[in-house]
GUDREN-475161 format. One record per residue: x, y, z of N, C-alpha, C, CB in turn. Coordinates in pm, whole numbers, padded with zeros to 5 digits, always signed. Atoms other than C-alpha are relative to their C-alpha. Glycine has a CB too. Example, Ala and Ser with C-alpha at 12.3 -4.5 7.8 and 13.67 -1.06 7.14 Angstrom:
2
+00089-00119+00000+01230-00450+00780+00090+00120+00000-00099+00003+00125
-00082-00119-00006+01367-00106+00714-00077+00109+00073+00041+00046-00142
//
This chain:
253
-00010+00009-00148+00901-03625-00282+00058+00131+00053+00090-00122+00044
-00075-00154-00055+00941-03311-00057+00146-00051+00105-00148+00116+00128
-00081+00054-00135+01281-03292+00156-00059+00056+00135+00164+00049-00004
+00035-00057-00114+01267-03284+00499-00033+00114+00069+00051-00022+00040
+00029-00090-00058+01316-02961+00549-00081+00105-00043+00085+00028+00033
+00131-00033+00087+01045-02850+00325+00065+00093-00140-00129+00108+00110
-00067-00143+00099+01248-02659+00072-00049-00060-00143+00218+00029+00004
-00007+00012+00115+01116-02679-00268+00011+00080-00132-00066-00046+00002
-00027-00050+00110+01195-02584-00624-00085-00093-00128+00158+00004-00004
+00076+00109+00101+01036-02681-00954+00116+00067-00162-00248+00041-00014
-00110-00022+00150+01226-02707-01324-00059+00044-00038+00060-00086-00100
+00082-00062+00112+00915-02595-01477+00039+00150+00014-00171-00028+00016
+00028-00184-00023+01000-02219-01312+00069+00054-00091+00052+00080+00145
-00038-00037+00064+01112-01964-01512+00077+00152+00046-00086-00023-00078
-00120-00135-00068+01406-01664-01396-00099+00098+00006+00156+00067-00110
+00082-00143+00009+01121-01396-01454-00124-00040+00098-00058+00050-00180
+00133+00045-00113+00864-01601-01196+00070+00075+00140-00027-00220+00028
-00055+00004-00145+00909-01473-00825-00006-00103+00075-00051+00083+00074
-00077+00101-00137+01038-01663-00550-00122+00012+00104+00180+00079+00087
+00062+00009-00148+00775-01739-00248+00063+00011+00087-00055-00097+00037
-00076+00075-00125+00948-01719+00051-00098-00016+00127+00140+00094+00052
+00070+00038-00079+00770-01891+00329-00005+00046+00114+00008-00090+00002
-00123-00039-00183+00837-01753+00698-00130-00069+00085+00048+00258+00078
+00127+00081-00114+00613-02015+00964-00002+00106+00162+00077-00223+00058
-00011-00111-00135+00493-01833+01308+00043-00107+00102-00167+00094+00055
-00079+00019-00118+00554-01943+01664-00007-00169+00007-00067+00088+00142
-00038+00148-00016+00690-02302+01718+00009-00096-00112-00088-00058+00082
+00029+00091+00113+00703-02373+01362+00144+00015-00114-00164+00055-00077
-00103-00062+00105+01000-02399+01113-00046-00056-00142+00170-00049+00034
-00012-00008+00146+01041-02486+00736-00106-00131+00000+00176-00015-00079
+00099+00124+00010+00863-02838+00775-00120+00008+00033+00032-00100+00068
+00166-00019+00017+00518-02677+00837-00016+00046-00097-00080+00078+00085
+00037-00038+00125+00516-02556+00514+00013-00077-00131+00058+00101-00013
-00074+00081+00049+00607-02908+00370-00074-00049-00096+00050-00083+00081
+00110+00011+00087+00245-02944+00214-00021+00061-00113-00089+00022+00053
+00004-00116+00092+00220-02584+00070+00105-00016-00099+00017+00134+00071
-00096-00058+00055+00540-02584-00037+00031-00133-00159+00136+00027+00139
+00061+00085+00089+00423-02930-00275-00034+00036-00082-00075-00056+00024
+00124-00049+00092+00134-02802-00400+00071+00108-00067-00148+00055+00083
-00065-00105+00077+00349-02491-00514+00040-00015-00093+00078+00050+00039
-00073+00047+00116+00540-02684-00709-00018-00085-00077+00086-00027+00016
+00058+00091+00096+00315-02886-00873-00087+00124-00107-00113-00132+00092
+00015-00135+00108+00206-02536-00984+00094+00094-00050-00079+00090+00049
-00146-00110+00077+00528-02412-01120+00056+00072+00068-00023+00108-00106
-00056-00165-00157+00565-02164-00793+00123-00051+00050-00129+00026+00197
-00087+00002-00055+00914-02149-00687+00005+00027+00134+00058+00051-00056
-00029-00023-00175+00954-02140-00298+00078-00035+00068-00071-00036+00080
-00111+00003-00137+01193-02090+00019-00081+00013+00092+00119+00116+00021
+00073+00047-00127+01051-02228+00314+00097+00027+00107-00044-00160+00000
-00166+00001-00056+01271-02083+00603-00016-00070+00161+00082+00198+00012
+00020+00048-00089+01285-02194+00934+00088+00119+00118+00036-00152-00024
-00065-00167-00084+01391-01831+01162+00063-00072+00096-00127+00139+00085
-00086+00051-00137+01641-01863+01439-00081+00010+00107+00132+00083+00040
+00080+00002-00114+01541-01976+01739-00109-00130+00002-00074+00140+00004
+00129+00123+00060+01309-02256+01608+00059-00108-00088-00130+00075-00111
-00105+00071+00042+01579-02450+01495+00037-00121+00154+00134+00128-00048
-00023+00078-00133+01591-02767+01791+00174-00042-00047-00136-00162+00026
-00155+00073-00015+02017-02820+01705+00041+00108-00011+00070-00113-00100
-00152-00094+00017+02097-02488+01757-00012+00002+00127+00023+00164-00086
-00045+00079-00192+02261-02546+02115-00045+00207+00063+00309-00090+00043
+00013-00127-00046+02211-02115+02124-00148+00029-00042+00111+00100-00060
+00135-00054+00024+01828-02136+02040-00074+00127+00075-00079-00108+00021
+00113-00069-00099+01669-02012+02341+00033+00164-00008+00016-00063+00183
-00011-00138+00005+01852-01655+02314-00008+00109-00111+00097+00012+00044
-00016-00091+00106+01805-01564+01969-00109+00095+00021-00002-00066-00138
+00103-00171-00012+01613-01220+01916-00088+00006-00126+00116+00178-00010
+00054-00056+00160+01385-01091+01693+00066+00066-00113-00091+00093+00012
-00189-00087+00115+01688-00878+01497+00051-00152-00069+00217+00090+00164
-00083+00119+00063+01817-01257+01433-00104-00009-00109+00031-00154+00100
+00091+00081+00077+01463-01343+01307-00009+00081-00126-00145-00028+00071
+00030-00068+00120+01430-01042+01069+00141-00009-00073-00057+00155+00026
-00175+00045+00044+01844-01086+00965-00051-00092-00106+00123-00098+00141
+00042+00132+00058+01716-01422+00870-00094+00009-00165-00102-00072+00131
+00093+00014+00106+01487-01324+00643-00019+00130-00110-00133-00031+00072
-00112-00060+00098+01648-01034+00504+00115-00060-00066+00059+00088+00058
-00112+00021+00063+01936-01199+00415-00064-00123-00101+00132-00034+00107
+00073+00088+00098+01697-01466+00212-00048+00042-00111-00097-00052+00047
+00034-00082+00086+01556-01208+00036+00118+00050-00067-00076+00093+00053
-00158-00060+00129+01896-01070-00114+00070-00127-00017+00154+00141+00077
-00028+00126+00057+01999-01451-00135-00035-00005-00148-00072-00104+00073
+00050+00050+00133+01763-01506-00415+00008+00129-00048-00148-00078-00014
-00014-00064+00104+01782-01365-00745-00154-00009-00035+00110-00056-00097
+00132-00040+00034+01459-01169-00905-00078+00049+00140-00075-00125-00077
+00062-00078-00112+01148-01055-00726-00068-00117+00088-00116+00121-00058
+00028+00060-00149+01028-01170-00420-00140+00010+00049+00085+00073+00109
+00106-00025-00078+00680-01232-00276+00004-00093+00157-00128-00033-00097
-00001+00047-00101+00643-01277+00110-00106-00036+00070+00056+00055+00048
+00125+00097-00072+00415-01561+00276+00018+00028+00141+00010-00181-00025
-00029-00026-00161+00411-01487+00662-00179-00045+00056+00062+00215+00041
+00137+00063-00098+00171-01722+00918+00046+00082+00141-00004-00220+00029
-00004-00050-00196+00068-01570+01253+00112+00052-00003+00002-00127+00145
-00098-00055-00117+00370-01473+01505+00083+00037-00138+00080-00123+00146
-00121-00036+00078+00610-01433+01174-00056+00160+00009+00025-00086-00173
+00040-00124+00013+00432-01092+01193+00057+00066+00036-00084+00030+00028
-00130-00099-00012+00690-00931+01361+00108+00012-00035+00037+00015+00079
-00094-00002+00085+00985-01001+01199+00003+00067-00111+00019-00094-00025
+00056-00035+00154+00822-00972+00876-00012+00130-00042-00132-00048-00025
+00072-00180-00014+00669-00597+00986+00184+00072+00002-00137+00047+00229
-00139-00062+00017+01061-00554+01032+00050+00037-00097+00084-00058+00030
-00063-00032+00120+01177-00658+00733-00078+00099-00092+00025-00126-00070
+00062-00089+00148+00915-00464+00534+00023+00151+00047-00203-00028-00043
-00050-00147-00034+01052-00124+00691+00100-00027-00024-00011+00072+00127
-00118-00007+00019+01363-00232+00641+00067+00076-00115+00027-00109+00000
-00041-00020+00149+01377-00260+00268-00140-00070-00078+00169-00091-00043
+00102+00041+00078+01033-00227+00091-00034-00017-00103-00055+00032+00009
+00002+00018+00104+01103-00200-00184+00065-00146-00078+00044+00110-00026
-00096+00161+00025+01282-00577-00221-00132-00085+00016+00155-00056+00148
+00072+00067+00062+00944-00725-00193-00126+00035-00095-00023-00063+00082
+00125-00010+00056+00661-00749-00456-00111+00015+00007-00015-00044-00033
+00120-00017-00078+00383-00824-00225+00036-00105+00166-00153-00067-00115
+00028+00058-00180+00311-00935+00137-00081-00047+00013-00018+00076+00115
+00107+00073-00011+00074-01230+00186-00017-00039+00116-00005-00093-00073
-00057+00011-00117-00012-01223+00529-00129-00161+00063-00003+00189+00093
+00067+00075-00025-00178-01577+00633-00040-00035+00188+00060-00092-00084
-00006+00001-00129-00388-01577+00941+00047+00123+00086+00069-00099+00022
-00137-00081-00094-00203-01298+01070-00027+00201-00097+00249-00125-00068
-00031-00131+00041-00110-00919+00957+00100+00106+00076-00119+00055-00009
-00116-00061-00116+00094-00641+01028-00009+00059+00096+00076+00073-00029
-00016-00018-00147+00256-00530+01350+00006+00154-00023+00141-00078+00082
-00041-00146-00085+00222-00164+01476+00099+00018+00026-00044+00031+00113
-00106-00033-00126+00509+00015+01577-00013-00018+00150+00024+00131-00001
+00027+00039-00173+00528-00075+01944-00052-00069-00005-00059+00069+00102
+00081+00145+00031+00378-00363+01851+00081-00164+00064-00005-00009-00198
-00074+00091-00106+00504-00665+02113-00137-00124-00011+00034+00096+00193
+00107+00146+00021+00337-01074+02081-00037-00005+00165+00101-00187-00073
+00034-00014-00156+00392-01073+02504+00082+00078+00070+00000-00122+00072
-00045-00062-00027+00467-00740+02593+00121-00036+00176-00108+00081-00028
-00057+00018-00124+00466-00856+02967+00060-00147+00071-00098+00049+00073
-00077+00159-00036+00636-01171+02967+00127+00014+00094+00065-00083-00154
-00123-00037-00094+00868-01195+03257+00132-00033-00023-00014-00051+00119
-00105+00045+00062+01247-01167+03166+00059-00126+00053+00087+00097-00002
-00085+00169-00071+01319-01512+03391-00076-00059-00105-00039-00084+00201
+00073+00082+00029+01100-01635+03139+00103-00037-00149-00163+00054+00000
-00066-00067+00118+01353-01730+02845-00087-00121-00115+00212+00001+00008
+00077+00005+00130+01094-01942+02605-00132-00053+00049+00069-00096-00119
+00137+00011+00029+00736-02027+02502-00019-00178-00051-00042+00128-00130
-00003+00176+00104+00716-02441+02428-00193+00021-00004+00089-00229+00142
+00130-00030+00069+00369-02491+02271-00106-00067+00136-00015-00092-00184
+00085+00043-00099+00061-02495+02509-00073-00126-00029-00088+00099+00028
+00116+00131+00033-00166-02812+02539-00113+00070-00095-00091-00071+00166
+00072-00013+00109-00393-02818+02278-00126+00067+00045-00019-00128-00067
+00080-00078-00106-00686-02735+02520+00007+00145+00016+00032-00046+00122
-00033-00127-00003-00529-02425+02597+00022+00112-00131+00104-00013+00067
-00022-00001+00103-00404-02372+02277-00165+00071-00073+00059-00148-00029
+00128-00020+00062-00760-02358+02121-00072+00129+00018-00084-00098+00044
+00088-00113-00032-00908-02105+02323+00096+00157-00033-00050-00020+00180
-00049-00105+00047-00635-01871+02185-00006-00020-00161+00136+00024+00063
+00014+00049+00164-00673-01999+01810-00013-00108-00003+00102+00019-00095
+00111+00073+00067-00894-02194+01638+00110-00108-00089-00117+00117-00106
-00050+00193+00081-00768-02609+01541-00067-00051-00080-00001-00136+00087
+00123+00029+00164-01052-02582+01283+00073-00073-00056-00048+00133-00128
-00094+00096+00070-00938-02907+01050+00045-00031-00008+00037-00024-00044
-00114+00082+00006-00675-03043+01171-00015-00128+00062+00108+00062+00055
-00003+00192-00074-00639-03440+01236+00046-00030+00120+00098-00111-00075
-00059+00086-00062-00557-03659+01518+00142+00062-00024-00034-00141-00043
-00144+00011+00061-00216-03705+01334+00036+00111-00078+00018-00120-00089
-00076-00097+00014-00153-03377+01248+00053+00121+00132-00070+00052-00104
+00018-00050-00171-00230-03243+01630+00141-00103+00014-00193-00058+00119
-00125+00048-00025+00017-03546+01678+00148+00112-00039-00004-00137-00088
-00164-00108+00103+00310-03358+01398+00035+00073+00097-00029+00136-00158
+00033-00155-00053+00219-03063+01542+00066-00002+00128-00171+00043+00019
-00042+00001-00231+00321-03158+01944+00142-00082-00057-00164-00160+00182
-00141+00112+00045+00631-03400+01763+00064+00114-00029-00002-00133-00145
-00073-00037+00062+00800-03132+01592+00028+00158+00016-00035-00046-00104
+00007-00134-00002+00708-02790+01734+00115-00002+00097-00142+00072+00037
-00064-00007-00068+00969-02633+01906-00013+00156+00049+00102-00057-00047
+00033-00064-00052+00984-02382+02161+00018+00173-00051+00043-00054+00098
-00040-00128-00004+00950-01959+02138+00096+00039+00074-00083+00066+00024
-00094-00078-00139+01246-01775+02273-00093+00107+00027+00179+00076-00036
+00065-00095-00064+01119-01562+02529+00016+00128-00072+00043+00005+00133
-00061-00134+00038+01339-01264+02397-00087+00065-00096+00143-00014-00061
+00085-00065+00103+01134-01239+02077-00140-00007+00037+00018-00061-00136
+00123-00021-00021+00825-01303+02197-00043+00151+00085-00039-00126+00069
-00018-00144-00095+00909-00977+02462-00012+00133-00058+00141+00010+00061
-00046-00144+00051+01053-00767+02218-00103+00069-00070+00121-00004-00097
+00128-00086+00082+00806-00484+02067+00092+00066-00130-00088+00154+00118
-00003-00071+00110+00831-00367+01716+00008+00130-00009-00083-00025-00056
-00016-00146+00057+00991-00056+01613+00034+00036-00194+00144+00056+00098
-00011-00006+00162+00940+00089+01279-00008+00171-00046-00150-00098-00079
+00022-00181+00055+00993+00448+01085+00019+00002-00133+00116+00125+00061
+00015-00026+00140+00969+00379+00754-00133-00072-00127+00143-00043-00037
+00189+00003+00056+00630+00460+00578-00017-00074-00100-00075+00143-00059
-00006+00033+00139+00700+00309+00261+00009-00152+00016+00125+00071-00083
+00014+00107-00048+00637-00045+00422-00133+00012-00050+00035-00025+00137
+00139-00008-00002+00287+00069+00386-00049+00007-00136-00046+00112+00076
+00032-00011+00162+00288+00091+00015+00006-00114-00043+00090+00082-00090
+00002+00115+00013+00406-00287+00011-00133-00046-00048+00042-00050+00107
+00093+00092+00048+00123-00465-00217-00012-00132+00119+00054-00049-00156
-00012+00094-00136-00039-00674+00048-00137-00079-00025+00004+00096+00170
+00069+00110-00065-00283-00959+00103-00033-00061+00092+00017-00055-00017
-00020+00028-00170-00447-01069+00398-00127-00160-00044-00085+00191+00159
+00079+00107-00011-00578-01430+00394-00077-00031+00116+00067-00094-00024
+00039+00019-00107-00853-01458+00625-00019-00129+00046-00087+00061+00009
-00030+00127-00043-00879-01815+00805-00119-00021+00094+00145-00015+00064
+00071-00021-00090-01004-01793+01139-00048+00079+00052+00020-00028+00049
+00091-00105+00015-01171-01459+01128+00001+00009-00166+00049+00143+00086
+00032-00046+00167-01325-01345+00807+00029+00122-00037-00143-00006-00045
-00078-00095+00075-01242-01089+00585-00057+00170+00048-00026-00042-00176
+00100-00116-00054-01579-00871+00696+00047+00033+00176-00192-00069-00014
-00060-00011-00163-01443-00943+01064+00140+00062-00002+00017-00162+00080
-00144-00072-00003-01073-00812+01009-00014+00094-00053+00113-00053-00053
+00047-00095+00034-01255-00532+00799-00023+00083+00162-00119-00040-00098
+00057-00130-00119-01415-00390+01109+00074-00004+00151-00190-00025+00040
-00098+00003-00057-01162-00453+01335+00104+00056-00012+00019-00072+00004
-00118-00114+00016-00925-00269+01141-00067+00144+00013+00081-00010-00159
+00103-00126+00011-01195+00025+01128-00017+00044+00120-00140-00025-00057
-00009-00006-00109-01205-00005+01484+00115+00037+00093-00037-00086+00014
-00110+00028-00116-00872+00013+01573+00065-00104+00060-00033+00035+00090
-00047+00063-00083-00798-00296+01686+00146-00041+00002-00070-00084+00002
-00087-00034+00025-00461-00345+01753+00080-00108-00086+00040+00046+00104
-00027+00094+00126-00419-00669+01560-00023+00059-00139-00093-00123+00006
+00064-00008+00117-00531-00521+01273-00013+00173-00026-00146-00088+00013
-00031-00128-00025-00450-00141+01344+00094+00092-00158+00098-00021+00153
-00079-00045+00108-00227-00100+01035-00046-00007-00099+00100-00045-00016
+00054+00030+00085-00422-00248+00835-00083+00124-00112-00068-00089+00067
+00064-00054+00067-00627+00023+00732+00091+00142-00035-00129+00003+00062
-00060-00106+00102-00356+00253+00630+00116+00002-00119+00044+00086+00077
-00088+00087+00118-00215-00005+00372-00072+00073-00111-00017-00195-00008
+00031-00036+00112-00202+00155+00048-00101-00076-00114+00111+00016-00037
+00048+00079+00047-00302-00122-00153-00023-00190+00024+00049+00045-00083
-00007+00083-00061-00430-00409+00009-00142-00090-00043+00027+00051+00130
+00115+00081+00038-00717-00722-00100+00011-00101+00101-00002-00057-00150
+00028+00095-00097-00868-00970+00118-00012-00168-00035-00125+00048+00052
+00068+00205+00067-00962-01379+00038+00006-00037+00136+00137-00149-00133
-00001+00096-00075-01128-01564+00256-00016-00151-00023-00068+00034+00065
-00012+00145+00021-01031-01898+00318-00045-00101+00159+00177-00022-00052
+00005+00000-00154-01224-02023+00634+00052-00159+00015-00174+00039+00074
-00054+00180-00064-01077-02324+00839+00064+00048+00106+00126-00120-00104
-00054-00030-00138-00859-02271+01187+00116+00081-00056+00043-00137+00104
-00146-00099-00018-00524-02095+01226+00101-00057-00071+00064+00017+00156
-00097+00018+00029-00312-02316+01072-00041-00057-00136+00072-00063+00093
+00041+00093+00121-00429-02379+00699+00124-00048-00064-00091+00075-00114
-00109+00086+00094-00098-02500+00563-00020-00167-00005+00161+00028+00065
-00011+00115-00002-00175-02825+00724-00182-00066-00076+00052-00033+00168
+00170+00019+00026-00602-02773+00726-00040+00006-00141-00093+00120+00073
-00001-00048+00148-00620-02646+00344+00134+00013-00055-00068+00136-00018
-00120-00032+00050-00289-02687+00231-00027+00017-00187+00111-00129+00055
+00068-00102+00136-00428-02697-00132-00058+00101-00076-00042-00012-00030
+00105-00136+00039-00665-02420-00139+00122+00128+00024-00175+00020+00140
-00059-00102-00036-00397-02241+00061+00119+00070-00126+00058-00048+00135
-00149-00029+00083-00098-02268-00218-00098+00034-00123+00143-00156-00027
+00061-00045+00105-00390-02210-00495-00043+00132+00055-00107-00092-00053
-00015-00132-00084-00425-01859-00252+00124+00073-00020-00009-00026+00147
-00169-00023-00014-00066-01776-00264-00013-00022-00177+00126-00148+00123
+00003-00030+00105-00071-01863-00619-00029+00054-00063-00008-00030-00029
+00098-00110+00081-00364-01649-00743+00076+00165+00081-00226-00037+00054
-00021-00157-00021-00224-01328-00539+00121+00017+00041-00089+00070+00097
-00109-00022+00043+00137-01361-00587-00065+00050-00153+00103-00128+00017
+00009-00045+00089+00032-01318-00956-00073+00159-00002-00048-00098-00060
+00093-00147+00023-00168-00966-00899+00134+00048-00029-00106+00091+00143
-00083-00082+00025+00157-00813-00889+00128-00031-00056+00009+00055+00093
-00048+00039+00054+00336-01031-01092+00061+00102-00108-00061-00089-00014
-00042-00107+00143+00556-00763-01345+00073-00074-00112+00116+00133+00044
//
């Protein structure tokens, strides 16, 4: 049985396996990863499922945390655990994530970026979000859609999904990404495609686009596509942790 807050471990692991750590994007904490983070451990994969500040509904100081909290958060997880480290990041975790991997790139193994990829310097989720505005609660599903794709998900996971999401602080959604250290870009990386394909985030990065702008000056970087909507943890949660499993091991030492 998983706990609530999705955190799992398995006995089978072994001190020389790396650590998954999970990071969910906007309105999502540790319990969207409650599937993956199963299936992981029915495959021996050790994982930390985290849940970033701000996305936490009992912290009475949610609404003002920052992006600095969110990357904190997930730096200080990474020097928590002992051994090496590979990092899972859905959607919106993309900025944090793009933080931590300038931070200190050399602390992870690889970067698995699901749905999602990295942020540009100056890289902002809603640059022009107005500062009276201090969070983001999740749009109707309707709306929702026409910004990313609900490919495979149930009734009763659309239910979960509106039960348990909790709101963006404005602050981080505002703040733009600053970064000056190149050696982020050497990070072993993975980009699971979902709701674009792999040939589509190919020429998009070739293009410039600014989702996908960095992309093409990743040192060493492989694609897998896995098509289904935006959120496969819940849509493919099997295929997804047998994804994560096969390319955590590329750079398995």
């Amino acid at each position: 049985m998983v706990p609530e807050d999705g955190r799992m471990t398995s006995t089978t692991q072994t001190t020389a396996q790396p650590t998954v750590i999970l990071v969910p994007g906007y309105w999502l904490g540790a319990w969207a990863w409650q599937d993956v983070a199963k299936d992981l451990a029915v495959r021996g994969v050790r994982c930390l499922p985290l849940t970033l500040p701000g996305l936490d509904p009992d912290d009475p100081q949610r609404a003002t945390r920052t992006l600095a909290d969110q990357a904190d958060a997930i730096q200080a997880a990474i020097e928590g655990t002992h051994g090496e480290i590979i990092l899972v990041a859905h959607s919106g975790a993309n900025g944090p994530v793009s933080l931590v991997l300038d931070r200190i790139p050399t602390a992870v193994l690889r970067v698995i970026w699901v749905d999602s990829g990295p942020v540009p310097d100056g890289g902002a989720f809603a640059p022009e979000l107005p500062e009276q505005v201090t969070e983001l609660p999740l749009p109707d599903f309707e709306s929702l859609a026409q910004q990313a794709s609900l490919e495979g998900l149930s009734p009763d996971q659309l239910d979960r999904f509106r039960a348990l999401a909790v709101a963006e602080p404005g602050s981080v959604a505002r703040a733009a990404v600053h970064l000056i250290n190149d050696a982020r870009l050497r990070v072993p990386t993975s980009l699971v495609c979902c709701s674009l394909s792999s040939a589509q985030a190919k020429d998009l990065a070739a293009a410039g686009h600014p989702m996908f702008a960095e992309v093409i000056r990743l040192a060493d970087v492989s694609f897998v596509d896995l098509p289904t909507g935006h959120w496969p943890m819940w849509s493919r949660s099997e295929e997804l942790a047998a994804v994560i499993e096969q390319e955590a091991s590329r750079t398995h030492s």
